[in-house]
C-alpha positions in Angstrom: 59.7 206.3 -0.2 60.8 203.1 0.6 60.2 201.7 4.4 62.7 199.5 6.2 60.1 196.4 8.2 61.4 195.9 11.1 62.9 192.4 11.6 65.7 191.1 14.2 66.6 188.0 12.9 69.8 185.6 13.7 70.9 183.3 11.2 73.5 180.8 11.8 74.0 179.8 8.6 33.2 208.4 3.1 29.9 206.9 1.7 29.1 203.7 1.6 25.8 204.0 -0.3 28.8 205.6 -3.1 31.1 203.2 -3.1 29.1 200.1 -3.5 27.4 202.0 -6.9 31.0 203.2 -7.7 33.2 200.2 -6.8 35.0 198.7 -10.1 34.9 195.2 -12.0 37.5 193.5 -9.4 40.7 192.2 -11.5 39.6 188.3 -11.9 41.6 184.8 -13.0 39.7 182.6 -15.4 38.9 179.6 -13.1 35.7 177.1 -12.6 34.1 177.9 -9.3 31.9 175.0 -7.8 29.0 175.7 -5.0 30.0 171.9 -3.5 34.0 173.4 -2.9 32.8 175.7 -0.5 30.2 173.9 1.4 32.6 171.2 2.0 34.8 174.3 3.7 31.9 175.1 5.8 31.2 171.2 6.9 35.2 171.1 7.3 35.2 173.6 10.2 33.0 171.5 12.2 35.1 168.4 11.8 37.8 167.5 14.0 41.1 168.1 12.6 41.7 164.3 12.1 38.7 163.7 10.2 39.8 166.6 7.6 43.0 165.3 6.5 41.6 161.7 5.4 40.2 163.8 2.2 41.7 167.2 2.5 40.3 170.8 1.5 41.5 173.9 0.8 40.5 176.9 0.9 41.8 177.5 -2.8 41.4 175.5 -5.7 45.2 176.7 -6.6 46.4 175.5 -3.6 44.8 171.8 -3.8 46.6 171.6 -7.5 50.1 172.7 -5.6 49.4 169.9 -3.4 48.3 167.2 -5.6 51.3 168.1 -7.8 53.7 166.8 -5.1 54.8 163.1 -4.9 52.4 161.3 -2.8 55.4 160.7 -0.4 55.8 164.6 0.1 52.1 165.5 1.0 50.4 166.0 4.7 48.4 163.2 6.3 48.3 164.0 9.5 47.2 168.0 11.1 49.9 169.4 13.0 50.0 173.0 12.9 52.9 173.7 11.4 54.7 170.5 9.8 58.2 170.3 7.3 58.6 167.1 5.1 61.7 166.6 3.6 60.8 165.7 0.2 63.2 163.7 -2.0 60.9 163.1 -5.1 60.7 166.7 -6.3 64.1 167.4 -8.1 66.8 164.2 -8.3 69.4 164.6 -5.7 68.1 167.8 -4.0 66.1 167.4 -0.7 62.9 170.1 -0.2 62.0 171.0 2.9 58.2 171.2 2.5 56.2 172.7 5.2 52.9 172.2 5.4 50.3 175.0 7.9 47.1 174.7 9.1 44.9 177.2 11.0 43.2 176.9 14.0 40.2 176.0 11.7 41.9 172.8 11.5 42.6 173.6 7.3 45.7 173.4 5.2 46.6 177.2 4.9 49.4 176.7 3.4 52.3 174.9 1.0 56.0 176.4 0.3 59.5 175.7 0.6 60.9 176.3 3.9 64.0 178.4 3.7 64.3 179.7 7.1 64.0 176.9 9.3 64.6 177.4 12.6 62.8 181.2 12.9 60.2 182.7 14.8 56.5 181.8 14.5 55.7 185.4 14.2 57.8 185.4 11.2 56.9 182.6 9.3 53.2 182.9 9.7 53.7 186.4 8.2 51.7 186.9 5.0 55.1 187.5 3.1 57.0 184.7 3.9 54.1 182.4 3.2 53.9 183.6 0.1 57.4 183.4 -0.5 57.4 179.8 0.3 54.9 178.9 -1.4 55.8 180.6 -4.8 59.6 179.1 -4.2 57.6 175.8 -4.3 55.6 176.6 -6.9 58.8 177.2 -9.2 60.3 173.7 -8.6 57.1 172.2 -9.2 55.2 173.3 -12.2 54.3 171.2 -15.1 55.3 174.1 -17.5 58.3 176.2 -15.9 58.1 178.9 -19.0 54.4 179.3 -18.4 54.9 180.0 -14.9 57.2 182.3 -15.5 55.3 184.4 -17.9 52.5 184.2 -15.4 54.6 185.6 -12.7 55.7 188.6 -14.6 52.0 189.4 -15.6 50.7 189.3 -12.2 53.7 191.5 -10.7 56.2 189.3 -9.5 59.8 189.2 -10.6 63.0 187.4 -9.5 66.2 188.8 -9.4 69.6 186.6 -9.0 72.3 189.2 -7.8 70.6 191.8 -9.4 69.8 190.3 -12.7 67.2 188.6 -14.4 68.2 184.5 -14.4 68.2 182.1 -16.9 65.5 179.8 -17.0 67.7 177.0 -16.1 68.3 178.9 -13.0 65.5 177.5 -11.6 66.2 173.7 -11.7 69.8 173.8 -11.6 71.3 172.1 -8.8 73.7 175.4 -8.8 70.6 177.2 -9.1 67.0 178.0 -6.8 67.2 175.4 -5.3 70.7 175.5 -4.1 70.5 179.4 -3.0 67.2 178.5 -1.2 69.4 176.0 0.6 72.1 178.6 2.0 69.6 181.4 2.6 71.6 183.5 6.2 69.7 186.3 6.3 66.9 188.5 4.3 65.7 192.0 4.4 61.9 193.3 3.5 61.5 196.9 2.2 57.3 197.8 1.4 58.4 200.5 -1.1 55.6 203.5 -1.1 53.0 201.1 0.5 52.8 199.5 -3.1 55.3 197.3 -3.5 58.0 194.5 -1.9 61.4 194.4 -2.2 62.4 191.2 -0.5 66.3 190.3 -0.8 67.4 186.7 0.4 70.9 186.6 1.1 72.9 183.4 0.5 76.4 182.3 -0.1 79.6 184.4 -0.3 77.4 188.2 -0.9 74.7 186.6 -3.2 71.4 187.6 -3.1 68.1 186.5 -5.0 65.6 189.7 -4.7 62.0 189.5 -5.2 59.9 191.6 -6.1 55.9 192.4 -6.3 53.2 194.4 -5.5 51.1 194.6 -2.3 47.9 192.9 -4.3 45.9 190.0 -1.9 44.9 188.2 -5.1 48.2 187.7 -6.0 49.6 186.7 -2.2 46.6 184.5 -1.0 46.9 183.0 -4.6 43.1 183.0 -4.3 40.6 184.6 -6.0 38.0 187.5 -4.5 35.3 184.9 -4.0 37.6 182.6 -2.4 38.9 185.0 -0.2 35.5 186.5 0.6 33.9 182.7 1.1 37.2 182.3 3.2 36.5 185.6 5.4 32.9 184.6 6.1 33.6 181.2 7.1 36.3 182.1 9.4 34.0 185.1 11.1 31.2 182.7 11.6 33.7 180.4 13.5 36.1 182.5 15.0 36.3 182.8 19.2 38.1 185.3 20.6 40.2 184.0 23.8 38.1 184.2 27.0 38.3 187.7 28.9 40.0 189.0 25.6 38.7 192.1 24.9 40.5 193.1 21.0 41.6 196.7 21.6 43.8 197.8 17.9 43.9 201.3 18.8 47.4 202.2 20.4 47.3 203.8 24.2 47.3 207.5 24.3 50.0 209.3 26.0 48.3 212.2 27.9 50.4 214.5 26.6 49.4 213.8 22.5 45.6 214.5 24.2 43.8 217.2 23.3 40.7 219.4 24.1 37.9 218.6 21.3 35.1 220.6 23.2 35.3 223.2 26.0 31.8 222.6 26.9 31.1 222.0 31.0 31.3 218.4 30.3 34.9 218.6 28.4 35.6 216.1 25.7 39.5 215.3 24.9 40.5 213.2 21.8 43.6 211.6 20.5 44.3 212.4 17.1 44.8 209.4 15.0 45.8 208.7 11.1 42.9 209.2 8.8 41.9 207.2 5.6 42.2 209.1 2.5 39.8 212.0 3.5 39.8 213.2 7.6 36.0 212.3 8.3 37.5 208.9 8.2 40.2 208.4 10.9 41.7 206.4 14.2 40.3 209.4 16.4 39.7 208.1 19.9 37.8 210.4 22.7 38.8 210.6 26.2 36.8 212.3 29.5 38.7 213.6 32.2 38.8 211.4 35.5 40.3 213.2 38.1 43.8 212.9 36.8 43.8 210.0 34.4 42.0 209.9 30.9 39.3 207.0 30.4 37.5 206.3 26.8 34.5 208.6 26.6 31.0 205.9 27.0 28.3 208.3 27.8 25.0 209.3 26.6 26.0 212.6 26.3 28.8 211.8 24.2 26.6 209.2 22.3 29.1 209.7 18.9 31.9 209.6 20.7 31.1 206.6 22.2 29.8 205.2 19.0 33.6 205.5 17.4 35.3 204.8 20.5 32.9 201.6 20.2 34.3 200.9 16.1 37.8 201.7 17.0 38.8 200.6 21.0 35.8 197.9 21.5 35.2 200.3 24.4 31.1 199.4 25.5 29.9 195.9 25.3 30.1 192.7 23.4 27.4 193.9 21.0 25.5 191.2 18.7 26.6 192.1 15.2 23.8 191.3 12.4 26.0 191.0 9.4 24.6 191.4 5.6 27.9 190.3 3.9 28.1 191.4 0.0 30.3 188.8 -2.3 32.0 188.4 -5.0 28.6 188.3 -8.0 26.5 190.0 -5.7 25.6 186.8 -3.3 24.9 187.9 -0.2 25.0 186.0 2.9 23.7 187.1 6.5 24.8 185.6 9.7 25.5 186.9 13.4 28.6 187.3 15.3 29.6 189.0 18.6 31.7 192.1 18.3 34.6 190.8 20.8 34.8 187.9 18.0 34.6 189.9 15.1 37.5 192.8 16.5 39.6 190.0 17.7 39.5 188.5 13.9 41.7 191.4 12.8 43.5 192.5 15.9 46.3 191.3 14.2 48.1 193.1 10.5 44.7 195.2 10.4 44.1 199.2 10.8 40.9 200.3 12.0 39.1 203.8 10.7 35.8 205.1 11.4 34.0 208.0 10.2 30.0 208.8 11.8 28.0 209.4 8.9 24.3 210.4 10.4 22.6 210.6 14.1 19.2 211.3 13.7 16.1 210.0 16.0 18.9 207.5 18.4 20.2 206.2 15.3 23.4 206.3 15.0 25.6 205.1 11.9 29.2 205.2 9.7 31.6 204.0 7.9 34.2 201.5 9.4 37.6 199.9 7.2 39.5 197.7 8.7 42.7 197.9 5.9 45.2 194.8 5.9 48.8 196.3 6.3 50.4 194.0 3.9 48.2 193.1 0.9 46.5 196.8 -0.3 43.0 195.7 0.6 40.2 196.6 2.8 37.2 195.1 3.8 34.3 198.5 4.4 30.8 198.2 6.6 28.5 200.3 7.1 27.3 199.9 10.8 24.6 201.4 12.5 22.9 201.3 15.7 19.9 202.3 18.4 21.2 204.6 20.9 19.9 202.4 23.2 21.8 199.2 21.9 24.8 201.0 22.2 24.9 201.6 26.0 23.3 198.9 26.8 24.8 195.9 24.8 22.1 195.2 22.3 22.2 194.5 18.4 24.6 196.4 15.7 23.9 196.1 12.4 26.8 195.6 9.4 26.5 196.0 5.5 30.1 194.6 5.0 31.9 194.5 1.4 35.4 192.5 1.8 38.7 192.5 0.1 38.6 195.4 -1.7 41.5 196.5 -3.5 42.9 200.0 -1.7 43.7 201.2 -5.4 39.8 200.8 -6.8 38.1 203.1 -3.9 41.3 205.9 -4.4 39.3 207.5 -6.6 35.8 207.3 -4.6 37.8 209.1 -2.1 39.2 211.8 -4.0 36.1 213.3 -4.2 35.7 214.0 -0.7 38.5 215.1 0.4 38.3 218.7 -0.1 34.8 218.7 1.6 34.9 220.7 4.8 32.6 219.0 7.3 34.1 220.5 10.6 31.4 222.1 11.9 28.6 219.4 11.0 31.0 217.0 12.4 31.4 219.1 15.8 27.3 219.7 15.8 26.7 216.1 15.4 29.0 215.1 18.8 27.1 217.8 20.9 24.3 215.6 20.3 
């Protein structure tokens, strides 16, 4: 089933002990990976953004060749956020609107070829465009065009000129690419099946150029799973959420979608969410009744409410997360966050799920993916926590594995899901 994005736009031109003994060998690109590349990433977000750009780093070693392969007239000296060159030395007569983003880390996130200039933030920061624009780059600039090409194809990415398969001329003609990229009014992004995009760019008198790939973060970041997974630690160590902010992903609850999950004296209400792959692992949220408004169960008695409440509404405290974060290779790396920091790091294109796996002795503990909308991947923890930390503020602890592809731990899943667990799921929140 294919799913219409919604986009106004105006143009006027389980077990976790399982799955990291089950996970499979992640898909990998042959590439040389240096320790020295990613410490300078970590000095880097301690610099001042002005310091950075006098020798710039990337957080991929593709995206440092993209920029190096531009004319020294057309690259990025100076951090602005978000910053368009209009490049004359790529391809003779034709002018490339190069924009250049960094982060709030103060690094360069991103190289492509603006083609809607003029839009929303919102939009062009979204994970699709940038890869659009970069990989429209990409096309006008590589050494070997044919290669490319044939790299695209294997990888899952295809381009379609008015429904056909162009030429490769097509892409360096002044009648071709980069003349359609020029007259883009309007586009139109299907995510067919959650698999899949089916982006059509429409130009000129009814043209269109259609692309089309799956929903894979290797092949949108352009960077591989340890570059991503350096790239997610450095990033949680540093990220801030906004002061007061307190990241709430779970959508509000109408009172009438509320319903009784206990009739006990102390009634418990939940609101049924989406669940992941099997229904121990889900979006629940639990409500208590107060007077005649609904509040986010955080109780004693409810201790495993409160505990996925906790996972999924940041309801509680702003708990001190000890994180053991297993890479790509096995590396492991451990370092401390707050839990206001870490939910506010994916409040936004993320899902949240939880599932409570054991409470025994004031321990409590489960399972918690936080899945990224656009690019099939998850990143999994196992979290678990004293009782005692819980209501009172104190220390969580995470076994996170990051940027797992949705399609390896399908089958880990499958396993599970006809296992009935209702009534050990109902004894353990009468705890």
């Amino acid at each position: 089933m294919a799913v219409d994005v919604p986009i106004l736009i105006t143009f006027q031109t389980t077990n976790v002990v399982a799955i990291n003994n089950m996970l499979p060998i992640y898909r990998k690109r042959k590439a040389k990976r240096v320790v020295i590349f990613w410490m300078k990433i970590v000095v880097m977000l301690f610099l001042p953004a002005s310091a950075i750009f006098s020798q710039p780093v990337f957080y991929s070693q593709s995206l440092q060749k993209l920029y190096y392969s531009l004319p020294s007239n057309c690259r990025l000296y100076h951090p602005v956020a978000d910053t368009v060159i209009q490049c004359n030395g790529i391809l003779q007569g034709i002018t490339v609107p190069v924009a250049y983003s960094v982060d709030s880390y103060g690094m360069l996130a991103n190289i492509g070829y603006r083609f809607l200039p003029g839009e929303s933030d919102t939009l062009l920061r979204s994970p699709v465009i940038r890869f659009l624009e970069r990989e429209a780059l990409a096309l006008l600039v590589a050494d070997n065009l044919e290669q490319k090409l044939i790299s695209n194809r294997e990888n899952g990415l295809t381009l379609l000129h008015n429904g056909n398969t162009p030429r490769q001329d097509f892409y360096r003609s002044r009648n071709g690419l980069p003349d359609a990229l020029q007259q883009v009014s309007g586009l139109n992004i299907r995510y067919e099946d959650e698999i899949r995009y089916r982006v059509t760019l429409n130009y000129g008198q009814g043209q269109t150029l259609t692309f089309l790939f799956v929903a894979d973060a290797e092949l949108m970041s352009n960077m591989d799973k340890k570059e991503r997974d350096n790239r997610l630690s450095a990033q949680l160590i540093h990220h801030r959420a906004k002061t007061g902010n307190i990241p709430k992903l779970a959508p509000a609850c109408s009172n009438a979608s509320i319903q009784i999950f206990s009739d006990t004296l102390n009634v418990l209400y939940y609101c049924p969410g989406k669940a992941y792959m099997i229904p121990q692992i889900n979006s629940n949220l639990f409500y208590l009744k107060n007077g005649n408004s609904y509040e986010l169960a955080f109780t004693r008695l409810w201790s495993v409410a409160s505990f996925q409440n906790a996972m999924l509404a940041s309801a509680g405290h702003n708990y001190t997360v000890r994180i053991t974060h297993r890479k790509y290779g096995g590396e492991i790396q451990r370092y401390e966050i707050k839990s206001n920091d870490f939910f506010d790091y994916f409040s936004d294109g993320y899902d949240r799920y939880f599932g409570i796996e054991k409470s025994e002795r004031d321990v409590l503990s489960g399972t918690l993916i936080i899945s990224d909308r656009s690019a099939g991947s998850i990143h999994l923890a196992y979290v678990s926590v004293h009782l005692s930390d819980l209501l009172n503020g104190g220390i969580m602890e995470m076994k996170l594995e990051s940027n797992i592809p949705q399609h390896n731990i399908e089958t880990l899943f499958g396993n599970m899901k006809d296992r009935n667990n209702d009534n050990e799921e109902y004894k353990m929140f009468m705890k």
